[in-house]
C-alpha positions in Angstrom: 20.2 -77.9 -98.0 22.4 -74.9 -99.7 20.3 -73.6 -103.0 22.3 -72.5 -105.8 21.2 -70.1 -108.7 23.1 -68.7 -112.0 22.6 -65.4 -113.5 22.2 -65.3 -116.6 23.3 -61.8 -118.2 21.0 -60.3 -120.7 24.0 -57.8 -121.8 25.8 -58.4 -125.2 25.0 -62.4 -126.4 23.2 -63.4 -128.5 19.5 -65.0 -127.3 21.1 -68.1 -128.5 23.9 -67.3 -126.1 21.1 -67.1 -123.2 19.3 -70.4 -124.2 22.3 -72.4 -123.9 24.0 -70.9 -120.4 20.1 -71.7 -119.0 20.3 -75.1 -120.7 23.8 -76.0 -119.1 23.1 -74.3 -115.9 19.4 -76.5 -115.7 22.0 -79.9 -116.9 24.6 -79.0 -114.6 22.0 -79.3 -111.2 21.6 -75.5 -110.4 18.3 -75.2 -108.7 17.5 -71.7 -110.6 18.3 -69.2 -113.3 18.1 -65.4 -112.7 17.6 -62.3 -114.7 18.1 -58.7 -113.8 15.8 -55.9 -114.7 17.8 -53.5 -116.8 17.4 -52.3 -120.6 20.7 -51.3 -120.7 24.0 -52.4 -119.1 24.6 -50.9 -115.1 27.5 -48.7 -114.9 29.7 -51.7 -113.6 29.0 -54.2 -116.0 29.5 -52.2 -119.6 28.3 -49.6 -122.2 24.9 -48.6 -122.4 24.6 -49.4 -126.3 25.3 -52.5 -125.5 22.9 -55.0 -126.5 20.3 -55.8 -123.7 17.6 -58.2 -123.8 14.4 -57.5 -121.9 14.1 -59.6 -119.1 10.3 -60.8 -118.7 10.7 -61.7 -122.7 13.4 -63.5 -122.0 11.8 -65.1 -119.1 9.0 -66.4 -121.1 11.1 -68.2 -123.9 13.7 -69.9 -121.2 10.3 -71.1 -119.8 9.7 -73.1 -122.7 13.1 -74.3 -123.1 13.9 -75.6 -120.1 12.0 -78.4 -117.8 12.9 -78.3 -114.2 15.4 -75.2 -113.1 13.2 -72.0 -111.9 12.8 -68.7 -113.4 13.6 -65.9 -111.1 14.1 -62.2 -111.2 16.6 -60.5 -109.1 15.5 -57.8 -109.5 12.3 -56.6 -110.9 11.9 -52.9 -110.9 8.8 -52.0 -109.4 8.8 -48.3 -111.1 9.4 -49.8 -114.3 5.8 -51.3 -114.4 2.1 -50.8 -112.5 2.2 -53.5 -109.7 -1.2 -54.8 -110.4 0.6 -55.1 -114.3 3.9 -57.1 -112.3 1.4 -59.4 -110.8 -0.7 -60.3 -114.1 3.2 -61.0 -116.1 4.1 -63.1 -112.9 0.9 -65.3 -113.0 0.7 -65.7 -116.4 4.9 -66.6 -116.6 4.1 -68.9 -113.5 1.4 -71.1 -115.9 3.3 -71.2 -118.7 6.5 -72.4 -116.7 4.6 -75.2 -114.7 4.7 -73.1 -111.4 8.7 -72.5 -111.7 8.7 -68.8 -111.0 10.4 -66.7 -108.5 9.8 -62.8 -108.1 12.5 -61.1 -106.7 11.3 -56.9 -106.6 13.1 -53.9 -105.3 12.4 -50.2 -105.0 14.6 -49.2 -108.2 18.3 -47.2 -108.1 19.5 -47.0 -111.7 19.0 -43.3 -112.1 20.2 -43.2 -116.1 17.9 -45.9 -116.8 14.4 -44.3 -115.6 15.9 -41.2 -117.3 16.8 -42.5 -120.9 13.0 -44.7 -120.8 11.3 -41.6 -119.6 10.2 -43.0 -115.9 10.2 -40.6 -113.3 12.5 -41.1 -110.3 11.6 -39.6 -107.1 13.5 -39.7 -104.8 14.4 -43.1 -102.4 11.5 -42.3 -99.7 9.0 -42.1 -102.8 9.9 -45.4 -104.4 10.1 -46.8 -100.7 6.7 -46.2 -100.3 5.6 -47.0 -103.7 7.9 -50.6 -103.5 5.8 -51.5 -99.9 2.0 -50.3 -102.3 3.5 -52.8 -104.8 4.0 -55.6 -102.6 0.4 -55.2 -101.2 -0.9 -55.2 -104.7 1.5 -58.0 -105.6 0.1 -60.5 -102.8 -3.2 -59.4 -103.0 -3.3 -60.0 -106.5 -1.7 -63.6 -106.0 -4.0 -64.2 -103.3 -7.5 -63.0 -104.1 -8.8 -63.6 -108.3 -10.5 -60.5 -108.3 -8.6 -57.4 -106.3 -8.8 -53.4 -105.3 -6.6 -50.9 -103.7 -6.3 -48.1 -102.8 -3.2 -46.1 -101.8 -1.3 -43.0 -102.0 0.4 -43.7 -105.6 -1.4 -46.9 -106.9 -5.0 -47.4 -107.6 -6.6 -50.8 -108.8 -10.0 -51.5 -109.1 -11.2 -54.9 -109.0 -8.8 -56.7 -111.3 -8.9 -59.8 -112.2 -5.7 -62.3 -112.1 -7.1 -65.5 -113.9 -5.7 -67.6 -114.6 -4.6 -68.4 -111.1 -0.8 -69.1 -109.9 -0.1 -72.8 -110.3 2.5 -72.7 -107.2 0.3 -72.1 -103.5 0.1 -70.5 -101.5 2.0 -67.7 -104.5 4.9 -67.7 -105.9 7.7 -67.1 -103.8 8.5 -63.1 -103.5 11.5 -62.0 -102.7 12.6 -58.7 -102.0 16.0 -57.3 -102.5 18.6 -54.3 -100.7 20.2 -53.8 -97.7 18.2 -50.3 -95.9 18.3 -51.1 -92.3 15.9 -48.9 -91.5 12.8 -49.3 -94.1 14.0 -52.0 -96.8 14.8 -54.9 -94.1 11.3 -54.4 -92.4 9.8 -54.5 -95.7 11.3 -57.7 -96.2 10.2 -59.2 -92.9 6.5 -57.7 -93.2 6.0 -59.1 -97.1 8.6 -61.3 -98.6 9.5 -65.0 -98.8 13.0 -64.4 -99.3 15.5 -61.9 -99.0 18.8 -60.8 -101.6 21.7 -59.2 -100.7 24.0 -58.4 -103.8 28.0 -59.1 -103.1 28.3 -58.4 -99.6 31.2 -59.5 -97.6 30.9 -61.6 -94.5 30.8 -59.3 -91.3 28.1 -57.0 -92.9 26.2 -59.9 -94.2 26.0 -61.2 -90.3 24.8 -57.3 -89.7 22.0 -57.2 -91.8 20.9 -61.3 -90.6 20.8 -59.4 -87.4 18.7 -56.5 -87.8 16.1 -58.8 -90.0 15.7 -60.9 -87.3 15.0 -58.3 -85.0 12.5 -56.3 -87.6 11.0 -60.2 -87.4 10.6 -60.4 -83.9 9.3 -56.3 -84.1 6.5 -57.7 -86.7 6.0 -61.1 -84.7 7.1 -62.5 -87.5 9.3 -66.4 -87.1 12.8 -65.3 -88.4 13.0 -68.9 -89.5 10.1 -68.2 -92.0 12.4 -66.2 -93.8 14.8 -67.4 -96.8 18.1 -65.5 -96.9 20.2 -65.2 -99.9 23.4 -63.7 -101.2 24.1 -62.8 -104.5 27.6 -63.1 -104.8 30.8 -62.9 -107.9 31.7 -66.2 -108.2 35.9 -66.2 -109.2 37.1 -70.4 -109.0 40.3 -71.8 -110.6 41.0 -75.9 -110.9 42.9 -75.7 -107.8 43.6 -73.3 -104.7 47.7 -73.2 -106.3 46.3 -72.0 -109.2 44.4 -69.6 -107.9 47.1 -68.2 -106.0 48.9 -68.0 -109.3 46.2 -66.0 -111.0 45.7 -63.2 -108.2 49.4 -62.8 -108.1 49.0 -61.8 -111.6 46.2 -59.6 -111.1 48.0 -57.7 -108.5 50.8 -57.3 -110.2 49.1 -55.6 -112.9 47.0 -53.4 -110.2 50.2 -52.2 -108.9 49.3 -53.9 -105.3 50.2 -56.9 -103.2 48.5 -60.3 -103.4 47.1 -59.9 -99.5 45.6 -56.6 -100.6 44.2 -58.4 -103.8 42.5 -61.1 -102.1 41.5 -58.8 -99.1 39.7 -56.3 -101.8 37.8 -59.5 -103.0 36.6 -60.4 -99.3 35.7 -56.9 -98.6 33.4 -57.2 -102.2 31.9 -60.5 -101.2 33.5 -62.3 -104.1 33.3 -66.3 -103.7 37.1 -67.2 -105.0 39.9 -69.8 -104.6 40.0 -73.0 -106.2 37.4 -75.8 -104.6 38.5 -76.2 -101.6 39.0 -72.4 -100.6 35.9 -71.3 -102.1 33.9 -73.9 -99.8 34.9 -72.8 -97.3 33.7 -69.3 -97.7 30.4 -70.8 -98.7 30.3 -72.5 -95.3 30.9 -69.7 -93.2 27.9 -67.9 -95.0 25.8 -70.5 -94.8 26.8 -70.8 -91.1 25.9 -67.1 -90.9 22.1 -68.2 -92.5 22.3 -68.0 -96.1 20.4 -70.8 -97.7 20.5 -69.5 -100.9 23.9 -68.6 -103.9 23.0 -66.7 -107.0 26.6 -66.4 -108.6 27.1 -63.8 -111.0 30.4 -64.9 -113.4 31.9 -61.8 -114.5 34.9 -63.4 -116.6 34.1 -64.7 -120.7 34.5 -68.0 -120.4 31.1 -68.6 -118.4 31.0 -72.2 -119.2 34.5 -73.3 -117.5 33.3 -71.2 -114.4 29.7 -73.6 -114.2 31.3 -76.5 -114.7 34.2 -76.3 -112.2 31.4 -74.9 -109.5 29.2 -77.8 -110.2 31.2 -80.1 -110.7 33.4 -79.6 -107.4 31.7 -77.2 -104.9 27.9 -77.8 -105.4 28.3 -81.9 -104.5 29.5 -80.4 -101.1 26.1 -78.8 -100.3 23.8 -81.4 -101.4 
């Protein structure tokens, strides 16, 4: 079976605004809610004054509100707080939600942000390194209630992690990016699951490819692994009126419709109305993904759930 998540963007509502997308995304049968790890906007999605809300806060009230959809993070930061600091938040969020937690973690790439928040940013071999110390912390900490390390940037000694993680073995980890070279074989030597943000097809097959192989490298089952994509989700009632819509879009980009929908392939967008958009779905899934988390870019949020759920989700279950 095809798992479906919703992001639910901390930038400009209200935390009204975030209660009630979580609410209707838990109502409407999505199997998780997702933040991202940013105190301000990324470049793509707006302003930096915008308002942010903090993620693991945020996490920690939508624990409360909701009853069955999971709490993930895609995804944490591991610069932005001591591992051993991660783990303690995750265990502690993964009682208070009744064992509903996912945590996603990557090595960090929003430059501005460790800047304006005064966290240093080495450079990508640096927070490589320190990401894989992390993860050893992370799962040792999960694993063991009283745990040490030592490494070449991170140091714990004997801390404790009670209370313990409801879900066992851990809470799933996931780990997040697209490095061939270092980031997939961190994934098949630590995590549960892996993300790929909007990624079209072909380079999705690619990167299935090479973690399979960094699998077989580590003597690792492939089929252990959970894949995911985290893809733009853009639906209309009907394929017609989708056709209609990217017409307009064109026109106002100045280009043709083929070279309007071939831009959104080439992003990894999900789009059409039901029918089309299935049908991309299938051929990820086909491909090994067993996992969406949609991000909904447009304002209307609500119509967006609704029309997924409602007409593409039934498909998969």
């Amino acid at each position: 079976m095809v798992g479906f998540g919703y992001r639910v963007e901390q930038y400009n509502p209200s935390y009204e605004q975030l209660e009630k997308t979580a609410l209707l995304a838990e109502r409407l049968g999505f199997d998780g809610i997702w933040l991202n790890d940013h105190f301000v906007p990324d470049p793509i999605s707006g302003r930096y004054e915008a308002p942010t809300f903090e993620c693991w806060t945020v996490a920690g009230a939508l624990a409360r509100a909701t009853e069955r959809v999971r709490i993930g993070f895609m995804t944490l930061c591991n610069g932005y707080r001591y591992p051993s600091i991660t783990a303690k938040m995750a265990t502690s969020l993964d009682v208070i939600s009744g064992g509903r937690v996912d945590i996603g973690m990557g090595a960090g790439w929003h430059e501005d942000e460790f800047r304006m928040y005064g966290i240093p940013y080495p450079s990508g071999k640096v927070r490589l390194d320190q990401l894989q110390e992390g993860l050893e912390i992370l799962l040792g900490m999960f694993a063991n209630e009283q745990f040490s390390f030592t490494g070449e940037h991170y140091h714990v000694d004997g801390a404790w992690n009670n209370p313990r993680p409801i879900q066992q073995p851990r809470p799933p980890v996931w780990v997040g990016g697209a490095g061939e070279k270092r980031t997939l074989r961190l994934v098949a030597q630590y995590a549960d699951w892996h993300n790929l943000v909007i990624t079209p097809l072909a380079t999705f097959k690619r990167k299935m490819e090479i973690l399979d192989q960094h699998c077989d490298e580590l003597e690792r089952d492939p089929s252990t692994l959970g894949r995911s994509l985290n893809p733009s989700l853009l639906m209309r009632d009907t394929d017609e009126e989708f056709d209609r819509y990217a017409a307009e879009r064109a026109q106002q980009r100045g280009i043709s419709v083929d070279d309007y929908l071939t831009m959104l392939a080439e992003q990894g967008t999900i789009f059409g109305g039901p029918e089309r958009a299935t049908r991309m779905l299938r051929e990820f899934a086909d491909a090994g993904c067993e996992y969406f988390e949609f991000i909904v870019r447009e304002r209307d949020q609500e119509q967006a759930m609704h029309r997924f759920a409602e007409t593409v989700m039934p498909k998969f279950r």
